[in-house]
C-alpha positions in Angstrom: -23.9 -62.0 -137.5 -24.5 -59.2 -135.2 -23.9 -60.1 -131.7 -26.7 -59.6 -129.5 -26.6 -56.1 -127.4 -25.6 -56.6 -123.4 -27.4 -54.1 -121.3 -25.8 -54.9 -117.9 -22.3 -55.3 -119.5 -23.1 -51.7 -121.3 -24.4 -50.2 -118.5 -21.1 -51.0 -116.6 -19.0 -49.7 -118.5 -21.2 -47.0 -118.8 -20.7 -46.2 -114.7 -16.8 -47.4 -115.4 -16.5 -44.2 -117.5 -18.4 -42.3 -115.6 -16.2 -43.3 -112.0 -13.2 -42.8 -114.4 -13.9 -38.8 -115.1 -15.2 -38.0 -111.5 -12.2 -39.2 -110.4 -9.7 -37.9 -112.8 -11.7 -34.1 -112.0 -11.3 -35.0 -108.2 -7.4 -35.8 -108.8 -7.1 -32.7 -110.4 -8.9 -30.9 -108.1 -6.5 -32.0 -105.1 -3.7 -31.2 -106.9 -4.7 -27.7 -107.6 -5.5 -27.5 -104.0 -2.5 -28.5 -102.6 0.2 -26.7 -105.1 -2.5 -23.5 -104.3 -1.5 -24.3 -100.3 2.0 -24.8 -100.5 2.0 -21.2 -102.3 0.3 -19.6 -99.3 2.4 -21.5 -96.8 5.7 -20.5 -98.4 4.1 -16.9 -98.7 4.1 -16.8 -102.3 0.6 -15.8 -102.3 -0.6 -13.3 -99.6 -4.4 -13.7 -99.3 -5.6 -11.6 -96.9 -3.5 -7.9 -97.0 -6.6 -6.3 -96.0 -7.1 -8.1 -93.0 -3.6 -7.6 -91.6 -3.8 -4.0 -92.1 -7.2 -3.8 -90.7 -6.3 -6.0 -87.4 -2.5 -3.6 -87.0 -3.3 -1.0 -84.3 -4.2 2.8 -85.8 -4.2 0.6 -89.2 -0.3 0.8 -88.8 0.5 4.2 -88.4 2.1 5.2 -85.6 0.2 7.2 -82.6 1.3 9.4 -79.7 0.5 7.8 -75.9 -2.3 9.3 -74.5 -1.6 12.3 -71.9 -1.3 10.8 -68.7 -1.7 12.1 -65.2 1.6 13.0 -62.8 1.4 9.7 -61.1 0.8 8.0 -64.6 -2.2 6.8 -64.6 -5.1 6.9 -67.3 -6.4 10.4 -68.0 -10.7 10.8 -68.4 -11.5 11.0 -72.1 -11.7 14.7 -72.9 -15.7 16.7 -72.6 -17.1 16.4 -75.9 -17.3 20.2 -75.9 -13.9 21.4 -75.0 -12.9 19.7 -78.5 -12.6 22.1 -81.2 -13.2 19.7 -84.5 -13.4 20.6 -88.6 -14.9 18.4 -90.4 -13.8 18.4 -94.0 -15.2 16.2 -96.8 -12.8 13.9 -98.3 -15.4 12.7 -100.3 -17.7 13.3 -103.5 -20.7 13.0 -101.7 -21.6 16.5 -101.5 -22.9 17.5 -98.5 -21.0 14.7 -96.0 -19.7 17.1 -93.9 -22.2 18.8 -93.3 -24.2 15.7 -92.0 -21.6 14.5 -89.7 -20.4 18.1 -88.5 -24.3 18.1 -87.3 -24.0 14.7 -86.4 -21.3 15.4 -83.8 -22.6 19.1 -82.8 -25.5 17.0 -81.6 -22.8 14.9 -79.4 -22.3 17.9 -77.9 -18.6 18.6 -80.0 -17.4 22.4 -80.3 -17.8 22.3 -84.5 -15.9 25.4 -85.6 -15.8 25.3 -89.6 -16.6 22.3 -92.1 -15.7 22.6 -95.4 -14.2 20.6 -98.3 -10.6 18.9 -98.4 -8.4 19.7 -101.4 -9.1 15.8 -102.8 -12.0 14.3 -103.2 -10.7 10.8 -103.3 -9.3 10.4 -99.1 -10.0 6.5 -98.5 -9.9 6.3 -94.7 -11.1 8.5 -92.8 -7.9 10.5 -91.1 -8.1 12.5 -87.5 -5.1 15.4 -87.6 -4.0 16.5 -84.3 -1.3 18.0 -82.5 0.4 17.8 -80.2 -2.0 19.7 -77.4 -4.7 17.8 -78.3 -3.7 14.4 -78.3 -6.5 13.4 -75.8 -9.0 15.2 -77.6 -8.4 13.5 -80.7 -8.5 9.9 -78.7 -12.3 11.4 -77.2 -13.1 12.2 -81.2 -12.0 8.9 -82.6 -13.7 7.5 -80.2 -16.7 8.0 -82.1 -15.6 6.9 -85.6 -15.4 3.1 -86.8 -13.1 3.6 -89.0 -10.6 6.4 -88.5 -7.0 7.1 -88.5 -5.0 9.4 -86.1 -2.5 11.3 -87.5 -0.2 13.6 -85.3 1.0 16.2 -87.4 2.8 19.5 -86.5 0.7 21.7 -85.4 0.6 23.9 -81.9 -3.2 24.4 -81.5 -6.0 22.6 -80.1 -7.7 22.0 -83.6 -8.7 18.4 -84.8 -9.6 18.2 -88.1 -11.4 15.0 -89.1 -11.0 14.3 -92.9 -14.0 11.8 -94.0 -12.6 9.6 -96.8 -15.0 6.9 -98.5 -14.8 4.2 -95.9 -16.9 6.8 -93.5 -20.0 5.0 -92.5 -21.7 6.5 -89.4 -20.7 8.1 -86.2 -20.9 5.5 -82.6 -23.7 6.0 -80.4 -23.0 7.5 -77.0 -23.6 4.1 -75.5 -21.1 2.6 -77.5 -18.6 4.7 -76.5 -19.0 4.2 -73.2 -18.1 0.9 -73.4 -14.8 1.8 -73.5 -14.6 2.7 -69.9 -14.1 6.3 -68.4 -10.4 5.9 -68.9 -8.6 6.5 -72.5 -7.2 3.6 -73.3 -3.9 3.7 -75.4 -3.5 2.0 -78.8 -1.3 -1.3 -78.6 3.0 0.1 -79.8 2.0 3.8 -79.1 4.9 6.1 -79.2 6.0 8.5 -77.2 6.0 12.8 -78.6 9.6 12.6 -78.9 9.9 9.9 -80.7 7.2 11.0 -83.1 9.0 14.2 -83.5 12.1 13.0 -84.0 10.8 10.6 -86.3 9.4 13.7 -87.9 5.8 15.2 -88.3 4.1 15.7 -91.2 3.1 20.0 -91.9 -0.6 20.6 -90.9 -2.7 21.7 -93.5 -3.4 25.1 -92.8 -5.9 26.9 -90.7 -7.0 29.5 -87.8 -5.4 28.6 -84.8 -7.9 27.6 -82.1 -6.7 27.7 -79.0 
């Protein structure tokens, strides 16, 4: 004889199941999580590289000191037109250097060539300086979001400013002058000598400008 069917007692264990799988998938889930955060705290996984290279002063590459006065004190950003830049495109967007070597002529920058960089596949943007122009390439990167400085060997007054891919768009004059009147030296600066000794890469080559 076929017994007669329970609803309630079906539909219990129904919900018993039911309880039974959410909390198996929770268990797992925790467990997941936790082995997941004892990687990251032992290091094992490192999840934000990007971030610690973004946050590292000059994105880690070392920078001369800004020229100082004689009694040591902060030097005036350089006038935007006693800094002789070339603007060279990095990129394969034809036609970049042309806009931003505008773009800064209309900040009032001495422009003296643009042209195209040997690759077409520079990442960050890169400021190359030397070592008689260290202040002028603080005044230019002053105006880019995401640029390098690189101190390389050169003698002249040259900058070149290399756009790579992360180029977005120039600061505004306003935003600039946030910064104060003063330069302001990047956190673990070096000094020239130890930049030299530590030896300087060649400059790419170009007319003197002096």
């Amino acid at each position: 004889m076929t017994e007669p069917y329970d609803e309630r007692a079906a539909r219990k264990a129904y919900i018993r199941r039911r309880q039974k799988t959410v909390f198996t998938v929770i268990a797992v889930i925790l467990t997941i999580a936790l082995v997941v955060s004892c990687l990251i705290s032992f290091k094992v996984i490192d999840v934000e590289p990007q971030a610690k290279s973004v946050v590292q002063p000059n994105y880690g590459q070392a920078v001369p000191c800004a020229a100082k006065n004689q009694d040591g004190t902060a030097m005036k950003w350089a006038d935007n037109n006693t800094v002789p830049v070339r603007v060279r495109n990095g990129t394969e967007f034809a036609g970049l250097a042309k806009a931003v070597g505008e773009a800064l002529q209309d900040r009032q920058f001495n422009v003296v060539t643009i042209d195209n960089y040997p690759s077409s596949k520079v990442t960050r943007t890169t400021i190359y300086f030397g070592v008689n122009a260290i202040n002028p390439a603080y005044t230019l990167n002053a105006y880019f979001k995401d640029a390098v400085m690189v101190m390389d060997n050169r003698q002249d007054r040259l900058v070149d400013v290399v756009l790579g891919a992360t180029f977005n768009d120039l600061n505004k004059e306003k935003e600039v002058k946030k910064q104060g009147d003063t330069i302001k030296d990047f956190k673990g600066c070096k000094t020239v000598d130890e930049l030299q000794k530590a030896g300087l890469p060649k400059a790419s080559e170009h007319t003197a400008v002096n």
